[in-house]
Structures are given as C-alpha cells and as structure tokens.
N, C-alpha and C positions, 0 to 999 in steps of 0.2 A: 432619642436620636442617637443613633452609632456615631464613635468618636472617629468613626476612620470609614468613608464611603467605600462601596464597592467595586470593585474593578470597572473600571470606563467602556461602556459601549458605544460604535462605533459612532454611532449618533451624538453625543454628548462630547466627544471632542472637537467638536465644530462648537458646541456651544461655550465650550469653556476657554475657547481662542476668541470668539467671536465678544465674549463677553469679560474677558481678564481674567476670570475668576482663577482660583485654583482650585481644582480637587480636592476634595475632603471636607470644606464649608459647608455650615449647613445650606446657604442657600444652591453652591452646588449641586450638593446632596437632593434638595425637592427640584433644581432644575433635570437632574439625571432621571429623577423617578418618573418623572410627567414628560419630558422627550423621550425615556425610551421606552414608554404604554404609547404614547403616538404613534412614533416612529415604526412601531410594532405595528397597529393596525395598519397604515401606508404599505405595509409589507406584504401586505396581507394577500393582496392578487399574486404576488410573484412565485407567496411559498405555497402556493394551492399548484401553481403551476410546477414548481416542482417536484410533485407527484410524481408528473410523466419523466422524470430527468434520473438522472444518478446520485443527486442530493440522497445522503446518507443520515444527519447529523441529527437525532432526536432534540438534542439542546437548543438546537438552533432554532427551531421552526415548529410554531404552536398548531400546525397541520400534520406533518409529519410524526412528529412526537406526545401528538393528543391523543391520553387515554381512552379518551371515549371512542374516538372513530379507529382506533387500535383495539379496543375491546369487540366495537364491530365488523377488525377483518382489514382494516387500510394495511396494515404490515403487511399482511399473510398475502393478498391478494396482488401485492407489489412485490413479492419474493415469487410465489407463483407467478405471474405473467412473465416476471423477467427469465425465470427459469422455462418456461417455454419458449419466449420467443429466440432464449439463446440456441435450443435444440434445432429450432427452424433454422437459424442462419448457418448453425454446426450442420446440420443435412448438407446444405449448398455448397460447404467448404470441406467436408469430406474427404475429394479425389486428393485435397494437398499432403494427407500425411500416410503413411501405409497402414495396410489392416492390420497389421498386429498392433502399432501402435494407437490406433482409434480403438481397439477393442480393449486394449489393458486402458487407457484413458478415461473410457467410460462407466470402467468395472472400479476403478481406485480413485480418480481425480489428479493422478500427477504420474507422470512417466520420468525415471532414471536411464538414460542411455551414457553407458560408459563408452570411453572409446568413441566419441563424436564425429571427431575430425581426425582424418590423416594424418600421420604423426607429424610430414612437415609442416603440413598447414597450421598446427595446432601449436608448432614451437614457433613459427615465425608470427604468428596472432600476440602468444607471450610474450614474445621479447619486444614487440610493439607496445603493449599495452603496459609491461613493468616499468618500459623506458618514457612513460608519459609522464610529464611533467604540465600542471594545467590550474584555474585555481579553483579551489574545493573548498566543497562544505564538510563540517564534522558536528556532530552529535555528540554528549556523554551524555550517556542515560545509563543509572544505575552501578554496573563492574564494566558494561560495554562502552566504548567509541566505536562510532559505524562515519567512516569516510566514504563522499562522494566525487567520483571527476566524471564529467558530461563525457560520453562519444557523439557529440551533434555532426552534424554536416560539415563544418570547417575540418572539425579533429578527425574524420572520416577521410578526407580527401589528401590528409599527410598519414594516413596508416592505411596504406593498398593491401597486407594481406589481412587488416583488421575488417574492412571491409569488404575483399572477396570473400572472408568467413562467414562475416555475419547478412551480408544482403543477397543472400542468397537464396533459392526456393524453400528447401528444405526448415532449414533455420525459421526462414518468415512463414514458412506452410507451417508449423507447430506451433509458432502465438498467434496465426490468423484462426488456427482451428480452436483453441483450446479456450482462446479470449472470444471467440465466434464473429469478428470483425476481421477481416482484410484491410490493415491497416500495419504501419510499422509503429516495432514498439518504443517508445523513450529508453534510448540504451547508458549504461555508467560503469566509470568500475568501481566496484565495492569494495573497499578494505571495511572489516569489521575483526577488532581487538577487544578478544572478551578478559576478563580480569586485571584492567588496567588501575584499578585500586579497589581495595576492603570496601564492599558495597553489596546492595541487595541485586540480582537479577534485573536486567533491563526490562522493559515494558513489552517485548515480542517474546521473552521469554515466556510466556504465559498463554494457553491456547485461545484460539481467536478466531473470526472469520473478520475478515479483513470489508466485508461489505457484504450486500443483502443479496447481488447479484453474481452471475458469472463473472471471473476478471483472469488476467492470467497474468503471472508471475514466472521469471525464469531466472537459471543461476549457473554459467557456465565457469565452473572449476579451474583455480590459476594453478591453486596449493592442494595440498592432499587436506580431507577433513576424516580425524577419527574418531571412533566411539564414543571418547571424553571427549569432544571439541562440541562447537556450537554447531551441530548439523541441524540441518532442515528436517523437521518433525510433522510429520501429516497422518489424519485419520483415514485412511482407506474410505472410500467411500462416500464420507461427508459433504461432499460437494452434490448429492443428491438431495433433495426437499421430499425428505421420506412425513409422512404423516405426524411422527413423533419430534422430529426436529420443529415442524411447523408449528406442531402444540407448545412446543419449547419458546419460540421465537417469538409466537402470539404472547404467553406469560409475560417473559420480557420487556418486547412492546409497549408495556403496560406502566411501568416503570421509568422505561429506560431516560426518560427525559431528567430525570432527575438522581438517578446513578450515582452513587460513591465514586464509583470507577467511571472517570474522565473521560476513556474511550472507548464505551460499552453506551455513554451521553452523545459523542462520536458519530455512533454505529459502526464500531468495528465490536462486536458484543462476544465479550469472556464468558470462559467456560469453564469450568473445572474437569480433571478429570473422570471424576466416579460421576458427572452427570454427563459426561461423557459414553459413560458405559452405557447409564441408564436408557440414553436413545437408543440403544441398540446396534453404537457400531462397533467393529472389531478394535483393539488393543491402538494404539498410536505408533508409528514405525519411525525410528530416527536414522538417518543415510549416512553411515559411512562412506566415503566415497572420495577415487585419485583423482589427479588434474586431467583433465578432460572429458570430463565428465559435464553432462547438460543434466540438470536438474528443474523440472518444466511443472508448473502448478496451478490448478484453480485453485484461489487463492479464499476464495466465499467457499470454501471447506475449510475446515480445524486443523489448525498449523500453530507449530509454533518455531522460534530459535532456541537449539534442543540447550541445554543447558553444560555450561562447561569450568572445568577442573582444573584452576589456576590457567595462567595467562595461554593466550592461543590467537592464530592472527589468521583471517579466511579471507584469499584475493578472487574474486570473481571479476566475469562479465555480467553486470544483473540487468533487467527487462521487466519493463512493463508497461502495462497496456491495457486503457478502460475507458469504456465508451457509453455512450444510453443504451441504457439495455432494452431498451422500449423501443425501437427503431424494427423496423419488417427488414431492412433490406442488409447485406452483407456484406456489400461493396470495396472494393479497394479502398485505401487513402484518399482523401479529396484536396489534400495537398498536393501542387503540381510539384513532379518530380523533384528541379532542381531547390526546389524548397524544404521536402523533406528529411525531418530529421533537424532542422532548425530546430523546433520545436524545446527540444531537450533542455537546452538551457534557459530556456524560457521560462519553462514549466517549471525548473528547478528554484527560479526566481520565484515566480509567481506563488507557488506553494508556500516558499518561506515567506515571504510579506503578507499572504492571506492568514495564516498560522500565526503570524506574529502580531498581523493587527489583533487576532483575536484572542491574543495570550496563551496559545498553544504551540510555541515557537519548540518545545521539546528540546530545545536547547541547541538547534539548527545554526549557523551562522558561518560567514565566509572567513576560510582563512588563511587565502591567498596562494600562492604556487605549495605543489603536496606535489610525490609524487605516489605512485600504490604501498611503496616498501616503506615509506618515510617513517620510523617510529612516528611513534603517540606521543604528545607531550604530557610530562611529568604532571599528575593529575592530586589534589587531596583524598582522604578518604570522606566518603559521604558522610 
C-alpha cells in the first residue's frame, strides 16, 4: 500500500466529505480506487458521446484515449471529418475576407497584416486598452508570466473606439473565416513577461497543435515584438492533415493517454522539431513585428511562443474562438446580441475552476485590479 494516495478525483471528494475521512488513509486510499472504477464506468455514455464534441483530452476519457480503437482510426477519423467539415463551413464564409487574404490562409495557416488599422484608430484602441484597469488573472510558468484582463461586454461599452475596432466586419470576418464559425471571439489583453526569473522556458514555448481540429487564434500588436522576443512561431502549412502528419498523429494516438508530457495526455500533442521536418513541412517562421499589427492563426497547426533573450514584455489584444467542429452549419452567434460577449469572463472563470478541479490550474489565479503595464511581481528562481 502507498504511503501517500493519489491525487483525488473528482469523484472521491464527495466521498471523503461525506465520510470524514482524510486523504491518504488506507481506507481512503481502497474507497478512491473503487469510486473512481465506478464512477468511471457511470461516465461511460457521456465519454462515447464526446466523440462528436471538441473533447480533446486523451487522459480524460477511456474512449477517446483508447489504444485499441485509436489503433483502429477513432483519432484519425475525428481529425479527418473535423478537417472537412471545417472546409465546408470556410466555403460558406469565404465572401467575409478578401482573396488575397483567403488564398495566402490556405497556402500557410496564419496571416501577418501589418498596418491593420488606421493610425487614429489604432492610437485611440491603445490608449484605451493601456489605460484599463480591471481584475486579472496571471500565470508563471517556467521564465514567463502571461497576464489576462477580459474585454467582455460591460468593458466594451466604456472603450467606444475599443469597440468600433474590434466589432467590426473585417476584424470578425477573419475569426469567422479562419475559426470557420460565425461567431465572436472571447477577446483579452495579453501582457506576457518573458524572463521574469532563472528558469526553464514556459510550456508554449515548445511546438504544439493546440487541438485535433481547426480553431483560430489572434494577436493584435500594442508593442513592437523582435527577433529575440517571444514572437509567435508557426509551421507554414501544418494546419493541413497531410497523409504523413495523420500517420504521425495515428502513432501518437496510441500512447497519448498515458504521456510524460502532461499536455500531449491533454491533446494539445508536442512535437519536436527534426520530427517536424520529417513530415515534410517547410522550416518554422518566427514574426517580428510593430504595433499594429494582427497576427491571425489556426491554431491545430505547429506554433509555438518563439523563445526569448533575457527580459521582454508583449502587450496585445488576443482572440479566440472554438466550437464543435462536427456541426454542418456555420451560422452566426446564437447568443442574442445584447448578450454577447458576456461570455468572456465567464469562460475565463470557468476554465480556471475546471483546470483546477482537475490539478491542471498551470498556475492560473486571480489577482485582483492589474493594469496591461503593471510590472510582474518579484518572482524566485525555479
């Protein structure tokens, strides 16, 4: 018998309230093991039904992340269908963005447009956005701190040229096309402070597909990003389900439930780079790039945060936006107007309490009024 039980599942905290005990006991210890095989199979209809959904997480779900029916093609055939049915909904959403832009999109997976906005609109968007004051979450993972403040719906209706930038066609035609939903995206501003102490690279520093389906990611530039900063790093091309990627992913598959690596168990699945090569796509590109600049991405193609050279601080507007990939239709938002965009802080909630029930908090947590510029607090070395 282990002297020290296993991390608690979500099941087993009911028992150990409901029954005084404390974690770690053995009787604990054989109540944890036999509620969470029960509780498991009780589950059982829901994670079948998650097939059809955007459930990612090999660890989670003994359907999902079963070698056998992965060995038979359930991954492949749920990367494949989602990768079509996104092209069908992209056909329908097409007119929103222009052909140059839909054809460099299709050919790379992420579009750089310098020069976005008009240079008033683009100074009075900043000085909106610098001057927010709201309360945020922060992360330290690894040498980086990545701050979060919501733009939901309240904080939208006191920043008028934050909002005649962003709700815009343009703006919203480029994540309705690229995420292949017509829908708005959950908007924030990003502070991310890379070298805030002696440590190993953060956890995005490492290439990744962020999920098995199309999604889309954006990053509208406050501050200049250079060579040596943490710029957004993407594989040309890899947002396509080329033959060799899908042999790739199949392998994987196979495994992944039980992964070293935490968010590869996830399904957000690491790559190196020389196997990188090996699928056959071109070199990986890292974006230099001034303030105002949109920087637009699917994001189930190979990216990483490029890696950077003592301290550096990158302010953005960041976006995203992800739906069932399984869905035929393309539709707008189904949130009525004066609703959305609520969402944001929602989501922002939700995420962290699902993450943290499940000991994946990444180190997530509120920390009250921030504003974009506010130094990092004075952190140890790892």
């Amino acid at each position: 018998m282990p002297q020290e039980a296993p991390r608690l599942t979500h099941c087993s905290a009911a028992n150990y309230w409901l029954r005084g005990r404390r974690p770690g006991s053995p009787y604990a210890y054989r109540q944890e093991v036999h509620l969470a095989g029960a509780f498991r199979w009780l589950l059982l209809p829901l994670q079948i039904v998650q097939v059809a959904t955007k459930a990612k997480a090999f660890r989670d779900s003994p359907v999902i992340g079963s070698p056998t029916l992965n060995r038979w093609g359930l991954h492949v055939l749920r990367k494949r269908l989602a990768q079509q049915m996104a092209e069908r909904r992209r056909a329908k959403l097409a007119h929103l963005v222009a052909p140059e832009d839909r054809e460099a999109f299709l050919r790379d997976g992420f579009l750089m447009k310098e020069n976005f906005l008009d240079p008033d609109s683009f100074a009075a968007l900043r000085d909106e956005v610098m001057a927010r004051q709201a309360k945020a979450r922060e992360s330290l993972d690894g040498y980086t701190l990545t701050r979060l403040i919501p733009l939901d719906a309240p904080a939208l209706r006191r920043m008028p040229a934050t909002r005649r930038t962003l709700l815009t066609p343009r703006y919203l035609g480029l994540h309705a096309f690229i995420g292949s939903y017509g829908r708005r995206p959950y908007l924030y501003v990003q502070t991310i402070f890379s070298g805030v102490r002696q440590a190993q690279p953060d956890v995005q520093s490492f290439y990744h597909a962020d999920t098995f389906h199309p999604t889309v990611k954006s990053w509208l530039l406050l501050t200049p990003v250079s060579e040596n900063e943490a710029g957004f790093t993407y594989v040309p091309g890899s947002h396509r389900a080329t033959r060799r990627r899908l042999a790739w992913e199949r392998r994987v598959s196979l495994t992944a439930h039980q992964a070293r690596d935490r968010l590869t168990g996830e399904g957000s699945l690491r790559i190196s780079e020389e196997a990188i090569a090996r699928l056959g796509y071109p070199a990986p590109v890292k974006l230099k790039a001034q303030p105002n600049t949109l920087i637009i991405a699917d994001t189930s193609g190979f990216h990483r945060r490029g890696l950077s050279e003592g301290f550096a601080c990158r302010i953005s507007v960041w976006a995203q936006s992800r739906s069932n990939p399984f869905l035929p239709w393309s539709a707008g938002d189904p949130v009525p107007a004066p609703l959305q965009g609520v969402g944001t802080r929602l989501f922002g909630w939700l995420d962290a309490q699902i993450k943290q029930a499940r000991g994946r908090a990444n180190g997530w947590h509120s920390v009250g009024l921030r504003t974009p510029t506010a130094p990092p607090p004075a952190v140890p070395a790892e």
